[in-house]
RORO-29624 format. One record per residue (C-alpha): residue number from 1; residue in three letters; x, y, z. Coordinates in nm, 2 decimals, m for minus. Each point is the difference from the previous one (the first is absolute). Last residue first. Layout:
# RORO-29624
[r NUM, 'Ala', [X, Y, Z]]
...
***
This chain:
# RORO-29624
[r 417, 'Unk', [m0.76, m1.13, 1.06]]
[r 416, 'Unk', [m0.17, 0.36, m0.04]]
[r 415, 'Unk', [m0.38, 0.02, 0.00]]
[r 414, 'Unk', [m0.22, 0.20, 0.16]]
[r 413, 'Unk', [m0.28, 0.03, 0.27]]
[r 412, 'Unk', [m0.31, m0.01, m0.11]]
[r 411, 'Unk', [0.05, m0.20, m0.26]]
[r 410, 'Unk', [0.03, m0.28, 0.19]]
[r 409, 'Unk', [m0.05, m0.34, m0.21]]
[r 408, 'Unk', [0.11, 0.19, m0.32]]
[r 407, 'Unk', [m0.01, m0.10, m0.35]]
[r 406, 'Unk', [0.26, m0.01, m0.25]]
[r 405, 'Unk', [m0.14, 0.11, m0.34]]
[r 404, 'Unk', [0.19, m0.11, m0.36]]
[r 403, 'Unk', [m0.16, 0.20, m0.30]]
[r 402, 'Unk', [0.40, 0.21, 0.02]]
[r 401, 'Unk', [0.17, m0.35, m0.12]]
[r 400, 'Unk', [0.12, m0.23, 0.23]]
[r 399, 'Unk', [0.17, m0.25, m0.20]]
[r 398, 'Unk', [0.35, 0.05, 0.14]]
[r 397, 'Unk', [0.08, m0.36, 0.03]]
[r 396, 'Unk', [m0.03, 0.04, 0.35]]
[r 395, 'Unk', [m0.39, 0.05, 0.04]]
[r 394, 'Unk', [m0.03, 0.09, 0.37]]
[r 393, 'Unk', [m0.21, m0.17, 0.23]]
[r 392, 'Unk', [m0.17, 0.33, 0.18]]
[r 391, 'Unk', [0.20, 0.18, 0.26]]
[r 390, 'Unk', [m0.06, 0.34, 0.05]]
[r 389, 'Unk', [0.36, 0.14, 0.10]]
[r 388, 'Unk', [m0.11, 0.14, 0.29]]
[r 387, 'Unk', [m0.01, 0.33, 0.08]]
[r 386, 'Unk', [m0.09, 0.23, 0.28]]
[r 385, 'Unk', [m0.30, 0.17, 0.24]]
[r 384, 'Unk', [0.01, 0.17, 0.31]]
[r 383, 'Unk', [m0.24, 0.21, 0.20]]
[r 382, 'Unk', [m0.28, m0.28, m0.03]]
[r 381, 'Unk', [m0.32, 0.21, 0.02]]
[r 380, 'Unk', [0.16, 0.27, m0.21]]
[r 379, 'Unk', [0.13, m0.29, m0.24]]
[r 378, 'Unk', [m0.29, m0.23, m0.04]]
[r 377, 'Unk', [m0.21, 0.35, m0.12]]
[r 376, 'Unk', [0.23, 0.05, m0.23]]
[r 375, 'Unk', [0.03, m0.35, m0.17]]
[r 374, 'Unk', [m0.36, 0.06, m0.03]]
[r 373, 'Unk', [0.05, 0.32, m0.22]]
[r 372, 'Unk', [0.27, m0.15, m0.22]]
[r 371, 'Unk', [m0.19, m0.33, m0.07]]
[r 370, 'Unk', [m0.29, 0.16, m0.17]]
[r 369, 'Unk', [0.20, 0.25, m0.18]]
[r 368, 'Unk', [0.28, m0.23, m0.11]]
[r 367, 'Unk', [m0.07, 0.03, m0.31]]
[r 366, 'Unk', [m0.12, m0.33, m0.23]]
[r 365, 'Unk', [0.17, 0.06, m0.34]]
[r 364, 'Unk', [m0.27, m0.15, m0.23]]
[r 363, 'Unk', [m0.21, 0.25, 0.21]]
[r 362, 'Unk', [0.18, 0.30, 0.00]]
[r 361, 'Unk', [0.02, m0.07, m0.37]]
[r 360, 'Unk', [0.26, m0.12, m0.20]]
[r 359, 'Unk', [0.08, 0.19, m0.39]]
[r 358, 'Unk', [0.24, 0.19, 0.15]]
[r 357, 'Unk', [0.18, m0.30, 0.14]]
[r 356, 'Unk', [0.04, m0.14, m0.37]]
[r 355, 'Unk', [0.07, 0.35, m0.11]]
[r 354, 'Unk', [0.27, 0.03, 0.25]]
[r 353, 'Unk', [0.14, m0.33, m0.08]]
[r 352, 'Unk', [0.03, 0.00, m0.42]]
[r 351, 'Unk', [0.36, 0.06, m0.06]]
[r 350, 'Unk', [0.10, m0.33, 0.17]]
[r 349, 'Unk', [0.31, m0.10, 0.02]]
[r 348, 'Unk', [0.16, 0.35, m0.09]]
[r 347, 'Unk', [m0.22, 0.19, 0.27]]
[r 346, 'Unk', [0.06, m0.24, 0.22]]
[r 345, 'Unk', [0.38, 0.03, m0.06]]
[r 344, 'Unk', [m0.04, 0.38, 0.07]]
[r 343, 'Unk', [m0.21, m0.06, 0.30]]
[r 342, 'Unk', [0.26, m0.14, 0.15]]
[r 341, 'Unk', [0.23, 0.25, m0.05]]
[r 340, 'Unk', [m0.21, 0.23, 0.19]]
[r 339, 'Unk', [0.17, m0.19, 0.31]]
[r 338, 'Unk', [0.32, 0.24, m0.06]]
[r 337, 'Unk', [m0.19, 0.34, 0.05]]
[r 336, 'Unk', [0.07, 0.18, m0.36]]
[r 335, 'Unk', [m0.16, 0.36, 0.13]]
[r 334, 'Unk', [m0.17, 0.00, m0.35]]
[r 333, 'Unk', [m0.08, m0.39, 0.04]]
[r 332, 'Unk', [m0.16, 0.08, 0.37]]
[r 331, 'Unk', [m0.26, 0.30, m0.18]]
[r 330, 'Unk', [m0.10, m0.22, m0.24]]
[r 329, 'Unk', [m0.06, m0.29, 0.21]]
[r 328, 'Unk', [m0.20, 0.23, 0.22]]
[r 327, 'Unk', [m0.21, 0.11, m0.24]]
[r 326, 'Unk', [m0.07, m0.29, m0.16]]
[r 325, 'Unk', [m0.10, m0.19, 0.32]]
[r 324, 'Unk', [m0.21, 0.29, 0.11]]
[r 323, 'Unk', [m0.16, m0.05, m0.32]]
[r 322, 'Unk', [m0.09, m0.36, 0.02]]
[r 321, 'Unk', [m0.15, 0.05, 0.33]]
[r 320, 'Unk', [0.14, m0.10, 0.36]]
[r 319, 'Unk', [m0.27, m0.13, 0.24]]
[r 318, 'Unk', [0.20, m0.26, 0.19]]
[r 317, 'Unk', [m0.14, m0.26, m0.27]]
[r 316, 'Unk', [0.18, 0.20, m0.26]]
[r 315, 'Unk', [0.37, 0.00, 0.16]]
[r 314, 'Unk', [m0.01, m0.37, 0.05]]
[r 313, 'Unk', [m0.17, m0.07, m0.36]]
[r 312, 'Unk', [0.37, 0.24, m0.10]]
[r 311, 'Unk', [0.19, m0.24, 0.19]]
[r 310, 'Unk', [m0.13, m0.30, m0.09]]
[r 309, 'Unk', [0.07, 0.07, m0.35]]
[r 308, 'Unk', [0.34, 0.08, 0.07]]
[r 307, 'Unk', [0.08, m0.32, 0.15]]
[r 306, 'Unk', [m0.16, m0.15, m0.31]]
[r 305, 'Unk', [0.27, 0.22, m0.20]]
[r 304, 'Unk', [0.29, m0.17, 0.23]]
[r 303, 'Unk', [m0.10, m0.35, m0.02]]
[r 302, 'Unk', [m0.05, 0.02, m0.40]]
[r 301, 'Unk', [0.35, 0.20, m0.06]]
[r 300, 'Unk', [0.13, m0.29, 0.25]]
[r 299, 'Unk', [m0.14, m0.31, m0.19]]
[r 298, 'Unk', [0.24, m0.01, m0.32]]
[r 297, 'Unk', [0.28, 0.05, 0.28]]
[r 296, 'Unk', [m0.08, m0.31, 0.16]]
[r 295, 'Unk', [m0.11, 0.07, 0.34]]
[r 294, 'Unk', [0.19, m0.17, 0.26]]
[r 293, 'Unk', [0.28, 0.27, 0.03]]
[r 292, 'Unk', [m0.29, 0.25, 0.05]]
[r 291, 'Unk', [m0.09, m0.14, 0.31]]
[r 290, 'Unk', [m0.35, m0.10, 0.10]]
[r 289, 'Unk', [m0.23, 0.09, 0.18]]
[r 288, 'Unk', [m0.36, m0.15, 0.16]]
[r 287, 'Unk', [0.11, 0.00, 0.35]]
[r 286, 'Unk', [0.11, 0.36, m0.03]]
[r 285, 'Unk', [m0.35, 0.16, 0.13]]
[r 284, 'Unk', [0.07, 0.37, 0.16]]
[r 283, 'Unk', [0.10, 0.33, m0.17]]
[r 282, 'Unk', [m0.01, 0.31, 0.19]]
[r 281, 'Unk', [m0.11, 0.32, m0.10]]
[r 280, 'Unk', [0.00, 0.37, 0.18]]
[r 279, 'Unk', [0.39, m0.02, 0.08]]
[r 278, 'Unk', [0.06, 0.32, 0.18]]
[r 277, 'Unk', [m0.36, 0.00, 0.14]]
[r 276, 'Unk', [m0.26, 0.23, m0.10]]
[r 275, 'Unk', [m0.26, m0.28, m0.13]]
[r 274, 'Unk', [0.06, m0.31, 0.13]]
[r 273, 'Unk', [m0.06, m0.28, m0.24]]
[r 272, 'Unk', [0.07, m0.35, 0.04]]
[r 271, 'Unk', [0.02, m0.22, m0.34]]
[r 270, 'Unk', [m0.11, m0.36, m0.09]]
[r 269, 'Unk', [m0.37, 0.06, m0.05]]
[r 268, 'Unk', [0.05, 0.32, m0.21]]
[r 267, 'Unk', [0.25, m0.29, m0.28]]
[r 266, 'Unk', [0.28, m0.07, m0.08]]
[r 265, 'Unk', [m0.02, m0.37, 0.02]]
[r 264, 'Unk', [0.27, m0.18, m0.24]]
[r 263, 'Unk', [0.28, 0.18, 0.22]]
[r 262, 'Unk', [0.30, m0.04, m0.26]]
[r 261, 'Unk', [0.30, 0.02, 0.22]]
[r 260, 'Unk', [0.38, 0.12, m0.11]]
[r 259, 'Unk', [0.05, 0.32, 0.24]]
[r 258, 'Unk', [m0.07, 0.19, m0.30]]
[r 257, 'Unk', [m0.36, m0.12, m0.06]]
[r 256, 'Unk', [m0.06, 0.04, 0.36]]
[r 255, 'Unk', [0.14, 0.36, m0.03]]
[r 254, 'Unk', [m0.22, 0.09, m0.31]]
[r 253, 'Unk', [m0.29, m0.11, 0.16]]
[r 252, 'Unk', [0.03, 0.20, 0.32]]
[r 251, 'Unk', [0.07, 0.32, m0.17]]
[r 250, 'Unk', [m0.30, m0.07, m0.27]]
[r 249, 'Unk', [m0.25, m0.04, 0.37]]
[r 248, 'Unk', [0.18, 0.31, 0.17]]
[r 247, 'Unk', [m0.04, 0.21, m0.26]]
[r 246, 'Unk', [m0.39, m0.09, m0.06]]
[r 245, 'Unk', [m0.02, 0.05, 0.39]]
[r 244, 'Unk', [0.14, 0.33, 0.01]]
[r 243, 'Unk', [m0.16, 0.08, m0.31]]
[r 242, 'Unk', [m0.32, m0.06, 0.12]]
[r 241, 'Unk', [0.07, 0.21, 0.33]]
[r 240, 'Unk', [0.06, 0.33, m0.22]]
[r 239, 'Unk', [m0.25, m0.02, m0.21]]
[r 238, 'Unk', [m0.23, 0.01, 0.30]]
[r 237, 'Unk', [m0.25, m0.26, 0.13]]
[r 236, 'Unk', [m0.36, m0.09, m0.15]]
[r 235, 'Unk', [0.16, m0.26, m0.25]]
[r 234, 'Unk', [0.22, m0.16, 0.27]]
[r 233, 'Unk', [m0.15, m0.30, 0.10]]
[r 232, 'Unk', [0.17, m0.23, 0.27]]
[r 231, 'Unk', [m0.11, m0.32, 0.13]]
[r 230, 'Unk', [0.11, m0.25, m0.26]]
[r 229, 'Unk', [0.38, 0.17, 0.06]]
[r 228, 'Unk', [m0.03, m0.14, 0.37]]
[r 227, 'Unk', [0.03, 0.33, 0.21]]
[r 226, 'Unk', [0.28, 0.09, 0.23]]
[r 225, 'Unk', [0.23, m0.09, 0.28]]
[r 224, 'Unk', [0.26, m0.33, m0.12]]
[r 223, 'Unk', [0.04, m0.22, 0.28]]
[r 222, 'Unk', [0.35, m0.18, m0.11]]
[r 221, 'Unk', [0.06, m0.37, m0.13]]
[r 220, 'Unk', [m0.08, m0.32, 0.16]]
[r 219, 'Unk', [0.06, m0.29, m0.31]]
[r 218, 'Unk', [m0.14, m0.34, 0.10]]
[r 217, 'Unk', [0.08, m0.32, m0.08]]
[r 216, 'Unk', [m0.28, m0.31, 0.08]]
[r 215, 'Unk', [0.00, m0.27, 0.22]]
[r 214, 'Unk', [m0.33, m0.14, 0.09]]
[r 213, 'Unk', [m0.08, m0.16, 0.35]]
[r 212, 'Unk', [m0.34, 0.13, m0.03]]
[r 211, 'Unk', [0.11, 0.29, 0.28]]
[r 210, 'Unk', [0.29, 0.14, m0.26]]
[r 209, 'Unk', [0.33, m0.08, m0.04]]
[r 208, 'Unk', [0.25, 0.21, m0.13]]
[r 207, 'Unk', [0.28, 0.06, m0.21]]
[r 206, 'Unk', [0.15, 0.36, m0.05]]
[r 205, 'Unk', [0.02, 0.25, m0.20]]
[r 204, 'Unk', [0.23, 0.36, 0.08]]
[r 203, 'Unk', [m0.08, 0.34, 0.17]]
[r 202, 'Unk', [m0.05, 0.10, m0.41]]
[r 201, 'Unk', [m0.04, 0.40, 0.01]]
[r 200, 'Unk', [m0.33, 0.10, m0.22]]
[r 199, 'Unk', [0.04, 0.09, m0.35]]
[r 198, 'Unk', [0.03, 0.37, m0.20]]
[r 197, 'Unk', [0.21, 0.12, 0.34]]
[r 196, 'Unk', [0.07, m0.19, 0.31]]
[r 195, 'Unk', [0.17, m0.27, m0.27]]
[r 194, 'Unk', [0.05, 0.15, m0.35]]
[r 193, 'Unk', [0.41, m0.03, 0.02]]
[r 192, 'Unk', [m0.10, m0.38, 0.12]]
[r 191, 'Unk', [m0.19, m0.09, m0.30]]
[r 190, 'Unk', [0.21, m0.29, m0.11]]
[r 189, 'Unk', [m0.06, m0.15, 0.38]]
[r 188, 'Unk', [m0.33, 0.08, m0.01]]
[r 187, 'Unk', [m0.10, m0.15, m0.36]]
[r 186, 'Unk', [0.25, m0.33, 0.11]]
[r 185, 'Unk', [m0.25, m0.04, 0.33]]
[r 184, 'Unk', [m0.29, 0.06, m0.22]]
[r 183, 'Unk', [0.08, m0.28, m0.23]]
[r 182, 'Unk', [0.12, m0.24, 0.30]]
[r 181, 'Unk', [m0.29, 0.03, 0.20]]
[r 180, 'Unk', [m0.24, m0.04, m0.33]]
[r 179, 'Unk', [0.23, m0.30, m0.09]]
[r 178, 'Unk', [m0.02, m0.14, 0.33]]
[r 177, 'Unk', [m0.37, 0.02, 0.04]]
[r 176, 'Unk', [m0.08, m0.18, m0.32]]
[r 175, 'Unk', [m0.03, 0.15, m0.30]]
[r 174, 'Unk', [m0.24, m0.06, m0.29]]
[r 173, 'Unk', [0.14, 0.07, m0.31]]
[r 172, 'Unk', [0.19, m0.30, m0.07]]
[r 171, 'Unk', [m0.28, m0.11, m0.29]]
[r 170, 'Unk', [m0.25, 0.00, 0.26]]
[r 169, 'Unk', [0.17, m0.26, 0.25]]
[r 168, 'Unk', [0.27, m0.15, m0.26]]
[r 167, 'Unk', [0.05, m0.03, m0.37]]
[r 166, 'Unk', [m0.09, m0.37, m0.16]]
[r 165, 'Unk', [m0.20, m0.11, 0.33]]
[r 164, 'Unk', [m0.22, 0.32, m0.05]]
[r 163, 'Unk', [m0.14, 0.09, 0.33]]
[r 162, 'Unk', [m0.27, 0.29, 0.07]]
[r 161, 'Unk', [0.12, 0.13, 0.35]]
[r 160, 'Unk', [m0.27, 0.14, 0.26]]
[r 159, 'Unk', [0.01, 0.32, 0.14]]
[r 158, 'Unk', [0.22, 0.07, 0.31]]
[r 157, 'Unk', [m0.10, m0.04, 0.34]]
[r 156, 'Unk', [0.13, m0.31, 0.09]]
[r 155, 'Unk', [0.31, 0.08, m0.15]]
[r 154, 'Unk', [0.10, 0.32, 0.28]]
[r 153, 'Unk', [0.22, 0.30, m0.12]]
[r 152, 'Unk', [m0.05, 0.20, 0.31]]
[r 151, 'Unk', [0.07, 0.38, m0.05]]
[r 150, 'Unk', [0.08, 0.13, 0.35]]
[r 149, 'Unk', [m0.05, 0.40, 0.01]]
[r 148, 'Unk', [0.17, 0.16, 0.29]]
[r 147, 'Unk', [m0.02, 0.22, 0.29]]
[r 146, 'Unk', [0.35, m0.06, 0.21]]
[r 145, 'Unk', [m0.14, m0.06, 0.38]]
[r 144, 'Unk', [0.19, 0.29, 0.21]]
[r 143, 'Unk', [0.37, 0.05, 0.13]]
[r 142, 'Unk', [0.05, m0.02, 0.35]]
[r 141, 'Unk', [0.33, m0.29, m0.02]]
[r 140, 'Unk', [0.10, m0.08, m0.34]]
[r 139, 'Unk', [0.18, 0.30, m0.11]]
[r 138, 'Unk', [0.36, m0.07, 0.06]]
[r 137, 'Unk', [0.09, m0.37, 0.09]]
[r 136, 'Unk', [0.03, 0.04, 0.41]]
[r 135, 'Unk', [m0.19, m0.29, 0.06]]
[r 134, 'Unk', [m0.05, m0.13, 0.36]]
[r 133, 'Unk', [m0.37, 0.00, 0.00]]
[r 132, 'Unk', [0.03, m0.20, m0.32]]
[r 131, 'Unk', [m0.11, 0.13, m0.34]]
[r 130, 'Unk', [m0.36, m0.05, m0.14]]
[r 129, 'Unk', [m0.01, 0.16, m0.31]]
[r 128, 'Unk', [m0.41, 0.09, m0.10]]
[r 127, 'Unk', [m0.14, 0.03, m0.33]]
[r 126, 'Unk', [m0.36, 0.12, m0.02]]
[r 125, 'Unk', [m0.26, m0.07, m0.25]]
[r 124, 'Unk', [m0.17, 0.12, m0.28]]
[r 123, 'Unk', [m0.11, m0.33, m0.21]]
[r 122, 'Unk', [m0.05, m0.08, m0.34]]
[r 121, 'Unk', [m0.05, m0.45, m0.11]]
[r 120, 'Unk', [0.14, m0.05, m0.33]]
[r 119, 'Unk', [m0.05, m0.13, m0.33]]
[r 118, 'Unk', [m0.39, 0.04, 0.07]]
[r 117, 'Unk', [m0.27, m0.24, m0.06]]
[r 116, 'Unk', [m0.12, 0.01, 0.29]]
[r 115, 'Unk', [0.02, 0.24, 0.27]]
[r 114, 'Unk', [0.24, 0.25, 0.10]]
[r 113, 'Unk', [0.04, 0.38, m0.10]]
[r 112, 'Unk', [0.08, 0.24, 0.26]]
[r 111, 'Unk', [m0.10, m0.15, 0.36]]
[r 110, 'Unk', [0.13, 0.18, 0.30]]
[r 109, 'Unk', [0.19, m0.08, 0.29]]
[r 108, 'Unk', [0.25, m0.32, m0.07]]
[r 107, 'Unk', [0.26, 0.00, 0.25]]
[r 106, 'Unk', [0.37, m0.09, m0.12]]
[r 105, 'Unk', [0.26, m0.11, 0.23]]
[r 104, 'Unk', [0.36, 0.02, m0.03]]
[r 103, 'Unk', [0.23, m0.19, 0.28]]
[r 102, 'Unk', [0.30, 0.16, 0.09]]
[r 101, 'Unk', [0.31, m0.23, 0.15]]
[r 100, 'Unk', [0.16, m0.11, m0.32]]
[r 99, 'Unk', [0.00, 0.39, m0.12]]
[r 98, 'Unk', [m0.17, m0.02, m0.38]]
[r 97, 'Unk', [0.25, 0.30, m0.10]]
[r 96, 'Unk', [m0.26, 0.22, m0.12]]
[r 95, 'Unk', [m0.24, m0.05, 0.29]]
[r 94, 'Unk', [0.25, m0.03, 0.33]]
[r 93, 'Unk', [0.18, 0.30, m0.16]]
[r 92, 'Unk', [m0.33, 0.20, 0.08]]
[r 91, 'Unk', [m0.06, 0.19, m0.34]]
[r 90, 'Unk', [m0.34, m0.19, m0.01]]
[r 89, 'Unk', [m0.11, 0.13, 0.30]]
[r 88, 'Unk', [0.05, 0.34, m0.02]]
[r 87, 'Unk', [m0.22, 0.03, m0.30]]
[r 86, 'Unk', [0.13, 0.02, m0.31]]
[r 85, 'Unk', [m0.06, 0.39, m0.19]]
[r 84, 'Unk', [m0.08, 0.08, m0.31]]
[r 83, 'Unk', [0.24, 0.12, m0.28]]
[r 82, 'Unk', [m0.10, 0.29, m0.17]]
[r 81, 'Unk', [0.25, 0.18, 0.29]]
[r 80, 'Unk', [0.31, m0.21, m0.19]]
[r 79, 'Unk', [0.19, m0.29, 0.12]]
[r 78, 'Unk', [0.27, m0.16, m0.15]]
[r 77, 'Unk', [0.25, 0.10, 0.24]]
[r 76, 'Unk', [m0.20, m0.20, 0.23]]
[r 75, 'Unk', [0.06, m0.32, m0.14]]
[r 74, 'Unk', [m0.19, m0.20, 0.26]]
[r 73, 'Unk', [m0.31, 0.08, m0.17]]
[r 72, 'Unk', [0.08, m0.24, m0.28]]
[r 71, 'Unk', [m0.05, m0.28, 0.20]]
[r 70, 'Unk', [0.29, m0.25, m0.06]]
[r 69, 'Unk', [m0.17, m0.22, 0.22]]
[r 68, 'Unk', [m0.04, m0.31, m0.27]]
[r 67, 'Unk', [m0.01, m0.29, 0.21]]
[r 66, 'Unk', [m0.37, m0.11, m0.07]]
[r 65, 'Unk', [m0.13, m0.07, 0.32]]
[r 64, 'Unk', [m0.15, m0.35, 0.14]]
[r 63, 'Unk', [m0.30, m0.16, 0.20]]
[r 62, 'Unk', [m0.13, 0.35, 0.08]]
[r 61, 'Unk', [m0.39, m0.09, 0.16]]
[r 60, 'Unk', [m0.29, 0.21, m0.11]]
[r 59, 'Unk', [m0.29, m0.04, 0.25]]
[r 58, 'Unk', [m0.34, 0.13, m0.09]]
[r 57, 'Unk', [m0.18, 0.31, m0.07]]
[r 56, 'Unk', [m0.37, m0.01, m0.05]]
[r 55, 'Unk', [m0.09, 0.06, m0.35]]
[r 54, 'Unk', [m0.25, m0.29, 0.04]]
[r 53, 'Unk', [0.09, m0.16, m0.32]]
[r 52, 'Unk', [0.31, m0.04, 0.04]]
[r 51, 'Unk', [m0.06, m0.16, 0.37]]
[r 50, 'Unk', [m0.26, m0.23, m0.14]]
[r 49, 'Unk', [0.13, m0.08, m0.33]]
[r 48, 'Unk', [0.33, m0.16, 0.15]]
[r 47, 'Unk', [m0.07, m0.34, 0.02]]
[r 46, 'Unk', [m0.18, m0.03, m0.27]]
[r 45, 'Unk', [0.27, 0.15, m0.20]]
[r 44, 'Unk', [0.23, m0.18, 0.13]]
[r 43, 'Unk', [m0.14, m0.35, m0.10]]
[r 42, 'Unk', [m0.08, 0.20, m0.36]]
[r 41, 'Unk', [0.34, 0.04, m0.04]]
[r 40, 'Unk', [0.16, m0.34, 0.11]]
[r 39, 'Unk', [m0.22, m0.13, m0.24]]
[r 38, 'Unk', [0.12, 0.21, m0.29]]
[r 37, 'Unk', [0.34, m0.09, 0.04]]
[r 36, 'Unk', [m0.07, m0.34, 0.04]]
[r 35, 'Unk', [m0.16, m0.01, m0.32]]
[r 34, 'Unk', [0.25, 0.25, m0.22]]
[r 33, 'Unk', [0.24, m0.26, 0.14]]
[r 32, 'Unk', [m0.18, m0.29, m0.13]]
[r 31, 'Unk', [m0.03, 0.22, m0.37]]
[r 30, 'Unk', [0.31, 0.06, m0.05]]
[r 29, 'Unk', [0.29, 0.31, 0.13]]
[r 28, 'Unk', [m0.17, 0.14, 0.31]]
[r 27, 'Unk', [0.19, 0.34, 0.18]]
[r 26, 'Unk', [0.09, m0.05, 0.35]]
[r 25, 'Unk', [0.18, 0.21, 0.13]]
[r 24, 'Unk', [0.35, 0.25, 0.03]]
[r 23, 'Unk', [0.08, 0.33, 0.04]]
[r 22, 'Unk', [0.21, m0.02, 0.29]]
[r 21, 'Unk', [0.27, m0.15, m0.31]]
[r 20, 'Unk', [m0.01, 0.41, m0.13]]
[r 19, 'Unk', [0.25, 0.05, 0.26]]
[r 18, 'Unk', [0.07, 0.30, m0.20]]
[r 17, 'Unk', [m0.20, 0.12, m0.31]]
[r 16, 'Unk', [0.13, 0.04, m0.34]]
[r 15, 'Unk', [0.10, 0.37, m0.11]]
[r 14, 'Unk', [m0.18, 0.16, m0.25]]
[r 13, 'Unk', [0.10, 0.03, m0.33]]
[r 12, 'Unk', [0.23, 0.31, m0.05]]
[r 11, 'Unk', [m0.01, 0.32, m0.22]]
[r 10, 'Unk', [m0.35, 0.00, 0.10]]
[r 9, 'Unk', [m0.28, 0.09, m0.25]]
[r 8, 'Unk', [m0.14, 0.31, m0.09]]
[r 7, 'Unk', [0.25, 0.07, m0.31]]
[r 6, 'Unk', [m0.07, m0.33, m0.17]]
[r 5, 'Unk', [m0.37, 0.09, 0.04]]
[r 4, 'Unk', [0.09, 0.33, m0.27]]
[r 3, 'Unk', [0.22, m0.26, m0.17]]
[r 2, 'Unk', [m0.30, m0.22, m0.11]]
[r 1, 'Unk', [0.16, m0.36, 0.05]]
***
């Protein structure tokens, strides 16, 4: 393995997932189960197209929680002022230790990305814990609805498996709703050092059932305030503010990388963007990953310098030139900033990038320009905006080369899940 990637890498592997058995479903294994599968599918989705379709919110019923409350939040000692903050009630004890007599609901209010085909189904909602009138459990009584996000990983709405009898649903890399749970949920609980900072905080998944009698998991994860990263455009902005977020952007990456998770989507549609703030970018979009200790270590130099190139097509289509790139990669490798170690293996595996993104146009790049100044006007009128991980069906085999284009349902809005 190229020692300069070597270097990058964790010291550990990451650490396996707890009560990983909530994770479980159905997953077709020959050709009569591939059938059934597929049947029960489409008899959901045609059930449920009208009220996806609609962007009306509906009922979201908790069936079951994953038992994983080891929020990293709790850690206070841990905390730092980048950090942002929980609301009240999500720090109520009846929330993180799953109190017997609270009930959690979760209110749908605003659509993000739904619709069809989509890996997952975007919401901001509310959280609500309902405690007794007799509670005394600290912070439960008074406190305000939680803003969330509620990323609904929901088969009915996914694209359409090719089957090969000799391999499995699309050659095994077409997940099903557990596996994307599950992938993300082991992503978060990896990245928890980068929680409330470079990701959102994980409030936890959970199993629920939706109004087409469909059971699905679900992932509810913070509000994050900002920009989606296809919305922003910083060619006309200072020097200043461009580095902020280019800084941000490698920072990010290189902690993900070290935390022991290969993102597979790094991408402007999977990032929020507040310009100003302590942590200006935040990563969304971990259904896709996968851990390093699964790649073989042939693979990881070609995982990691595709990550790279995503990276720097990120940094162009928010209006970044070639030369400001240079520039500022020079100036961050004189200072010796850790995450410019990265760019040091990329240059090594492949000496010809910044000519080949050079030679791009505007064009071949598609800027954000277009995007960026209607995302605007959504988010005056709005007062809010936030992330979702944007949720397209995922390649997990790590095919997704830099040519591969999510697409949007709301791009209004943004996209974090």
């Amino acid at each position: 393995m190229d020692p300069t990637l070597l270097a990058l890498l964790p010291r550990s592997s990451t650490v396996g997932l707890p009560y990983d058995d909530f994770f479980r479903g159905e997953y077709p294994k020959d050709m009569d189960a591939y059938d059934t599968f597929m049947d029960r599918l489409a008899a959901d989705y045609r059930v449920g197209r009208r009220y996806i379709l609609s962007d009306l919110p509906y009922s979201v019923t908790i069936i079951e929680r994953w038992p994983m409350l080891d929020f990293p939040w709790m850690n206070t000692e841990s905390l730092s002022l980048v950090h942002r903050t929980v609301p009240e009630m999500l720090q109520s004890e009846s929330f993180k230790f799953s109190h017997a007599s609270a009930v959690i609901t979760i209110a749908l209010t605003r659509p993000i990305q739904t619709g069809s085909p989509n890996c997952s189904q975007v919401w901001q909602a509310n959280l609500n814990v309902a405690c007794p009138v007799d509670s005394v459990l600290p912070g439960c009584a008074n406190a305000p609805d939680a803003p969330v996000i509620i990323k609904i990983f929901q088969e009915s709405m996914f694209n359409e498996p090719e089957f090969f009898n000799e391999r499995g649903i699309d050659s095994g890399t077409w997940r099903t709703g557990f596996q994307f749970a599950k992938a993300e949920a082991e992503a978060y609980w990896n990245m928890q050092s980068l929680q409330g900072k470079d990701v959102p905080w994980s409030y936890g998944f959970f199993k629920v059932k939706l109004p087409n009698g469909e059971e699905a998991f679900a992932h509810v994860m913070e509000f994050v305030e900002g920009l989606p990263g296809y919305g922003i455009f910083l060619r006309d902005l200072g020097v200043d503010e461009k580095l902020e977020v280019a800084d941000a952007m490698a920072s990010g990456l290189h902690s993900i990388l070290q935390c022991g998770i290969i993102q597979r989507d790094v991408k402007s549609h999977n990032m929020i963007v507040q310009l100003g703030a302590a942590q200006p970018v935040v990563f969304v979009d971990f259904a896709g990953m996968v851990p390093l200790r699964d790649i073989d270590n042939g693979r990881i130099s070609w995982e990691v310098d595709n990550e790279m190139a995503l990276l720097i097509r990120a940094l162009r289509e928010m209006g970044v030139t070639m030369q400001e790139i240079a520039d500022w990669l020079q100036d961050r490798k004189s200072r010796r900033v850790p995450w410019t170690n990265l760019f040091a293996f990329f240059d090594n595996r492949s000496p010809g990038w910044f000519d080949y993104f050079d030679g791009l146009s505007d064009e071949l790049i598609g800027l954000n320009v277009n995007s960026g100044e209607e995302d605007e006007t959504e988010q005056s009128e709005s007062e809010e905006s936030e992330d979702d991980a944007s949720i397209q069906c995922g390649e997990s085999d790590g095919d997704n080369k830099i040519e591969h284009e999510h697409e949007h349902d709301h791009e209004d809005i943004d996209n974090q899940a």
